[in-house]
N, C-alpha and C positions, 0 to 999 in steps of 0.2 A: 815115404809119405811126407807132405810138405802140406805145412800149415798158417793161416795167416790168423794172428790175434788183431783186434780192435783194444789199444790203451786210450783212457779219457781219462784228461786232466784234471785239476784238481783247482781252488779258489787260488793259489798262487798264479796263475795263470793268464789270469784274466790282464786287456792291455787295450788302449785305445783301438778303435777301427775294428772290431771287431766282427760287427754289421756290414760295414762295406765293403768287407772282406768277399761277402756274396751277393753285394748288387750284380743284378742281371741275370742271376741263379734263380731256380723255383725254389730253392733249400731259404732263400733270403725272407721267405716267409714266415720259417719257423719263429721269426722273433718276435712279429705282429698275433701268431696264432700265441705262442704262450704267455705272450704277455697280456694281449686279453684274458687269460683263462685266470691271470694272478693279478689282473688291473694293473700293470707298471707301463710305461712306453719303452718297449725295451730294445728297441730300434734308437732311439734317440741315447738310451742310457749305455748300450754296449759301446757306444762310442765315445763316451764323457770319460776321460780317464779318471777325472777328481771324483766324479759323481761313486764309477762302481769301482771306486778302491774300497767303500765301507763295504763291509761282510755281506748284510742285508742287501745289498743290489747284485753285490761280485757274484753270491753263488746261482743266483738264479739268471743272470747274464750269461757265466760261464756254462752253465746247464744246456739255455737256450743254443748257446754257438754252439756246443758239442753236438746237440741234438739237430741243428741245422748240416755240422760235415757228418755224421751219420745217414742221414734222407741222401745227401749228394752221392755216399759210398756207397750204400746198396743200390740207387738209382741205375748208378755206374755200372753196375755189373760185381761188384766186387764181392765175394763170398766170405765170409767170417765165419772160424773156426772156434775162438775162445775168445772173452771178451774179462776185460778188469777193469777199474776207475780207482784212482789214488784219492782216495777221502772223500769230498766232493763228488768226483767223476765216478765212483759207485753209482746213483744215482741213475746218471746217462748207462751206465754199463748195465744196470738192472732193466732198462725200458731197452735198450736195444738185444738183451736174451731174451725179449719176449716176455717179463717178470711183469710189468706193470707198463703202464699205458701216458703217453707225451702228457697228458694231461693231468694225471694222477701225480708221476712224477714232478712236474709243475708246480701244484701245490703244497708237496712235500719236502722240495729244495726252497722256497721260499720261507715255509715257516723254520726250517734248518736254519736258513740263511738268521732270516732275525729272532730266533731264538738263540743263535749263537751270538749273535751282536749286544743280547742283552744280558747273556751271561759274563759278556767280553766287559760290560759297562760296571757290572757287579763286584769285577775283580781285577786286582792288576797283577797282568802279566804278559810274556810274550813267548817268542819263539828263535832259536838262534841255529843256523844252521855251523856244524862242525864238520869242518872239509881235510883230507890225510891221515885220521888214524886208517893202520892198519888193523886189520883184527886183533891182533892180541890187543890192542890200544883199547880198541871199541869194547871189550870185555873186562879192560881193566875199569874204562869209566863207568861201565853198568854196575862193576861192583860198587864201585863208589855214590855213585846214585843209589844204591839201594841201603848206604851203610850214611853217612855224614852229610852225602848231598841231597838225601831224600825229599826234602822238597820241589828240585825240580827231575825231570825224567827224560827217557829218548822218546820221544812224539811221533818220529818218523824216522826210522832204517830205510832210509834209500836204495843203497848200490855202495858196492865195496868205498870206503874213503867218502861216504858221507852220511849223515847221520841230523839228525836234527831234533834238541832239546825245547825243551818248553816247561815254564814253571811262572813261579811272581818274580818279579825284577830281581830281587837282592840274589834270591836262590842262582839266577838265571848265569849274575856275576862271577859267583863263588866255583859254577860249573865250567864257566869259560876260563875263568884261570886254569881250574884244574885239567881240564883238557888241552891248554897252553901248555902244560907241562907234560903235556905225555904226547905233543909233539904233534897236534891240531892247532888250523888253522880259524878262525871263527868269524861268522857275519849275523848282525842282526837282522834279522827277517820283517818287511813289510806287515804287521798282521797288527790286526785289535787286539791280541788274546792271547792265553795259552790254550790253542786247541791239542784237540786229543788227551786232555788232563782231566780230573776230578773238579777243575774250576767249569768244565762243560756240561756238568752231571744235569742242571735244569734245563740245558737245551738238550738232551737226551731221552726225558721226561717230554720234552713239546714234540720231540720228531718222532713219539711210542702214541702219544694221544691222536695224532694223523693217521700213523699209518696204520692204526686197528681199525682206521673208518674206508682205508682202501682197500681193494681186491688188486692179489699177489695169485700172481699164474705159476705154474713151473716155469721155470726155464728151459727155453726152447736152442741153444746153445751154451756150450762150457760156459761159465761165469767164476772166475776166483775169487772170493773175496778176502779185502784187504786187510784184514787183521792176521790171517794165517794161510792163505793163500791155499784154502781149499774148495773144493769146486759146491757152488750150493745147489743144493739137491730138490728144494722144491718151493713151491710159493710162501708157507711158513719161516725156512730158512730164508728168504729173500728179503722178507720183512727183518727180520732176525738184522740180518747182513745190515741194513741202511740203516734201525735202531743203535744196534753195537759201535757200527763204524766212528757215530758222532766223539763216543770215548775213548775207542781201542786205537792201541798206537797203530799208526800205516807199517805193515809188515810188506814192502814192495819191492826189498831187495827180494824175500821169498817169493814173493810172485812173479817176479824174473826168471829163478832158476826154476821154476815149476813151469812156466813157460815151454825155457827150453829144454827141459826133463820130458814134457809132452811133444817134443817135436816141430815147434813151431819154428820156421825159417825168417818168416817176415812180420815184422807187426806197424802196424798204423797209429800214429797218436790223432786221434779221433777229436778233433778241436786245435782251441789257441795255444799258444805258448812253447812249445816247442821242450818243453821242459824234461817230460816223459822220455822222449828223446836223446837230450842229454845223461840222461841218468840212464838210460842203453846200452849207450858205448860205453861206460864202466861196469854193468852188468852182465851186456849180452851182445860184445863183441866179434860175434859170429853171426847173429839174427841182422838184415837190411831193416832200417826203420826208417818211417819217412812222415811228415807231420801235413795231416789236411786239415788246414785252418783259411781256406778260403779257394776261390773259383782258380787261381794263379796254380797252387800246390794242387787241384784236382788234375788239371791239364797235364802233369808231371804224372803222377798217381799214375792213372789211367795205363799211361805209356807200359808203366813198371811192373804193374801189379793186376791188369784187369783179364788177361789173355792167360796168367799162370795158370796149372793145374790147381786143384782142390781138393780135398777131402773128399769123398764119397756121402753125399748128404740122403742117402737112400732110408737110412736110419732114423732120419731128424726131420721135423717139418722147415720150410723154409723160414729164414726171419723174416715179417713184412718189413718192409721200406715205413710204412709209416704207422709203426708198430704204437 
């Protein structure tokens, strides 16, 4: 059995051109339709890099692209077996299993967006990515985080050999050394904030007050979600899933090996950045992964991926295209 996942990106992602990525495309609409639904111009903004570096624009930019190479890949032909989103690209991942609706989504990556920017403004902190422990390394710094360096934490488990901290500045220093010394490499991370921390807990509180006022479908294909990488089970859990997510650390190495635990051969990073991707080849060095972040990389796609065999969908309703 040979299976293709859909992965969608995350606020790190986000990168100028992102809109003209798909002039010429019908998907190139997606960014006029949501961005009317949230008042932004988000055709003008996906392409400003200065503009959607802030949080408040990134995630609902990033949203909109994702949700733009989504319409192109079921257009295409391409069938989706299991679908995930690393923080952010939850969201996209919850509207393409059929969880919630382009427009519902919309309005709940937005107020995400700036309810995290003004919890970002609340508090100071950030986020550092650490590249080369091996596991025991990664387990000795957990202890440590949990014992003398407990103010800052791992945010983000990537993929074997990376890992990514977040806390308030001083904490954030104290962590980098110590992970210098057990033989990590370190870079500080573009971001406003310490996401995935206890400093996000009031934009947690903004994205529980949304989404009690939207309707949460089952999911109409596997969906993982990213804190533990298990499959959510029905419209309640889904809300659950985009609530939690804004706190819980991204657990996406596990969603890798669960991935290919279920069998998946091929996966798509569903949007920009190419990132998901990268963090692949150190997890799932066996799975083809190929990144549709514009009309260029569909043409490619298409070739690779749209004539393969599929799962048996006799079981599942189909996902719409413009779900």
């Amino acid at each position: 059995m040979s299976l293709t996942a859909a992965l969608f990106p995350g606020q790190g992602s986000h990168r100028p051109g992102m809109a003209t990525a798909w002039e010429g495309h019908p998907a190139h609409a997606t960014f006029d339709e949501v961005g009317r639904t949230i008042g932004l111009d988000l055709v003008r903004l996906a392409d400003d890099a200065e503009t959607c570096a802030t949080t408040a624009v990134a995630q609902p930019v990033v949203y909109a692209a994702s949700i733009a190479a989504w319409r192109a890949l079921t257009d295409a032909g391409v069938t989706v077996d299991v679908t995930a989103g690393h923080s952010l690209g939850e969201v996209a991942a919850c509207v393409a299993a059929g969880s919630l609706s382009i427009a519902d989504g919309a309005q709940l990556v937005t107020e995400r967006g700036r309810a995290m920017g003004r919890a970002c403004r609340g508090s100071r902190g950030g986020m550092v990515a650490v590249i080369g422990l091996d596991a025991a390394a990664v387990g000795r710094l957990h202890d440590w985080l949990d014992g003398p360096g407990r103010d800052a934490t791992i945010a983000n488990d990537n993929a074997p050999g990376q890992v990514v901290l977040a806390g308030p500045h001083d904490a954030l220093e104290r962590a980098e050394a110590h992970a210098v010394r057990l033989g990590g490499r370190c870079r500080a991370l573009t971001v406003e904030g310490a996401f995935h921390t206890t400093a996000m807990s009031p934009a947690m509180v903004a994205v529980h007050e949304v989404a009690r006022r939207l309707t949460f479908a089952p999911p109409t294909l596997t969906w993982l979600r990213g804190r533990d990488a298990a499959a959510v089970p029905d419209g309640a859990g889904a809300a659950r899933a985009l609530v939690e997510g804004v706190l819980a650390p991204v657990n996406w190495r596990g969603v890798q090996t669960e991935l290919v635990e279920r069998g998946v051969t091929h996966a798509i990073e569903v949007g920009p950045g190419g990132v998901l991707r990268g963090l692949a080849k150190r997890a799932m060095p066996d799975v083809t992964v190929a990144t549709l972040d514009g009309r260029e990389a569909l043409d490619a796609l298409g070739i690779d991926l749209t004539d393969r065999p599929h799962q048996a969908d006799r079981d599942r309703p189909e996902v719409p295209a413009w779900a």
